[in-house]
N, C-alpha and C positions, 0 to 999 in steps of 0.2 A: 721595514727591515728590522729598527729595531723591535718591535713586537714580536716577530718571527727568533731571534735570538732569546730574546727576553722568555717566550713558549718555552724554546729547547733547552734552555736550562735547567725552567722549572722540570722539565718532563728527566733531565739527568738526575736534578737532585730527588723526585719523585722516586724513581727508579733506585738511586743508590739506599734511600729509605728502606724502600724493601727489600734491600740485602742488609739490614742490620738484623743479628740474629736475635731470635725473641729471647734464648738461655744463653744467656755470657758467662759461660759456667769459669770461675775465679777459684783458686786455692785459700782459705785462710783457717788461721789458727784460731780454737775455740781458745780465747784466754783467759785465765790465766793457766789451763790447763794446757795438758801438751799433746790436745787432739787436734787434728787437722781431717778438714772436708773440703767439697768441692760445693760451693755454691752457684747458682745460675744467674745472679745479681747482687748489685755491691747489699751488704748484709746492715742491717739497723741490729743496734748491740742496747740491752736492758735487763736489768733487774726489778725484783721486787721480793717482797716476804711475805710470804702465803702459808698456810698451814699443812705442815708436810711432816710424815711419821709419827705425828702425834703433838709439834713443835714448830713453830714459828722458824722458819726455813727461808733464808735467801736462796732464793731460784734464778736461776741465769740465764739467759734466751739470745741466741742469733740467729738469724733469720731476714727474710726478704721473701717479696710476690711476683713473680716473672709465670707469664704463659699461661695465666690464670689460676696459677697455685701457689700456697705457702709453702714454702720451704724452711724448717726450723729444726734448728739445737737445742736443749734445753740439760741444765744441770745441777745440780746443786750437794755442799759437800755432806755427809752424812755422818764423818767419822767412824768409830768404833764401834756406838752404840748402839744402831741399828742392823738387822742382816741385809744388804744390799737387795737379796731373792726377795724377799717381802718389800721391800720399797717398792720395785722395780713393778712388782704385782701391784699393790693399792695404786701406783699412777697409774699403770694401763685399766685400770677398773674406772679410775676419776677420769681418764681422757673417755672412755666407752661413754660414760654415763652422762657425760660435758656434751657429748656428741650424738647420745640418746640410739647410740648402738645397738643391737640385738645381743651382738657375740662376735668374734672376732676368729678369724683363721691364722694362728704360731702354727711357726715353724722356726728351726734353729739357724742361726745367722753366722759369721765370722766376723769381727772387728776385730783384724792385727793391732796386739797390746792390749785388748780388755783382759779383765779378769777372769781367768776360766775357772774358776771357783762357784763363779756366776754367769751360765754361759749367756752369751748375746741369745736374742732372739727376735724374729721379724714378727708383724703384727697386721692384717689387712681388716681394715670393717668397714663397712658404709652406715650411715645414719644420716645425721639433719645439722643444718647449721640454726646460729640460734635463730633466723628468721623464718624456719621452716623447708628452708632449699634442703635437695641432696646433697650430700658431702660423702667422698670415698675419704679414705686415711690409710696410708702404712705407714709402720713407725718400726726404731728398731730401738730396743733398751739393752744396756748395757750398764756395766760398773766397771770402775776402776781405782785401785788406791783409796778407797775413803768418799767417792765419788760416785755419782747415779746418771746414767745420762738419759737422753729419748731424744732421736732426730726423727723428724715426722714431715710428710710430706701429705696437705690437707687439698684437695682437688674436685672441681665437678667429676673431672674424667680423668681418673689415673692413665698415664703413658707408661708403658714398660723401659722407653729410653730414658727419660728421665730420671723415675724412681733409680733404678740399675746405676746409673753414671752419679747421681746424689750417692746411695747407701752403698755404695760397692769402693767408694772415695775414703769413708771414717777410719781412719786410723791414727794409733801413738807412735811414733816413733821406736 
């Protein structure tokens, strides 16, 4: 008898397992800026200083791996003395070439609050990860205020649910 109990539990908690959802897509704010996204899991938050527009650049990243893909933010400030359009170009060229890309399909995007000076743009390519796998990628770059951004979404298999409910979330205030 208790065996038989003991079974039907495990077989509830089994069951309630499979309705946890694989995307817990969550609101947070990229900080210290005043963008907000939707992520699919709780987000790991890091820096580091890389070489960017010609200058040793703190670059910013949020992000997390849910459903078999990366989900990431990335940003860093630029100030005055660069044109944000030429940033925004050398990182999509350094992610293509990171990613061993061919070429990539833009097309123009909307992020409410970016700079329209610098319009958004979305980004699809496939390439290789560094161990050789397939990797697809959209990203979408933008600027604002002094700022660069690229949310990217790195994947075996792009979902149009996914992407869509990720980049169609990026917004200022």
């Amino acid at each position: 008898m208790h065996c038989l109990r003991f079974l039907s539990f495990l077989a509830v908690l089994w069951g309630l397992a499979g309705c946890s959802p694989t995307l817990n897509w969550r609101e947070v704010r990229v900080e210290p800026t005043a963008l907000t996204a939707l992520l699919p899991c709780k987000p790991d938050v890091g820096s580091r200083t890389v070489p960017f527009a010609g200058r040793p650049t703190e670059l910013h990243m949020v992000g997390c791996d849910a459903g078999g893909a990366t989900f990431a933010i990335a940003f860093a400030a630029i100030g005055d003395a660069d044109n944000p359009r030429d940033v925004l170009a050398l990182w999509k060229s350094a992610t293509l070439a990171n990613m061993r890309a061919a070429g990539a399909l833009d097309r123009p995007f909307a992020v409410p609050g970016a700079d329209t000076a610098v319009p958004p743009w979305r980004s699809s390519a496939s390439g290789q990860r560094a161990g050789g796998q397939a990797v697809q990628s959209e990203a979408v770059y933008f600027a604002r205020g002094g700022q660069v951004f690229q949310a990217v979404i790195y994947a075996d298999r792009m979902t149009a649910d996914s992407s869509e409910t990720f980049f169609s979330s990026l917004r200022f205030p």
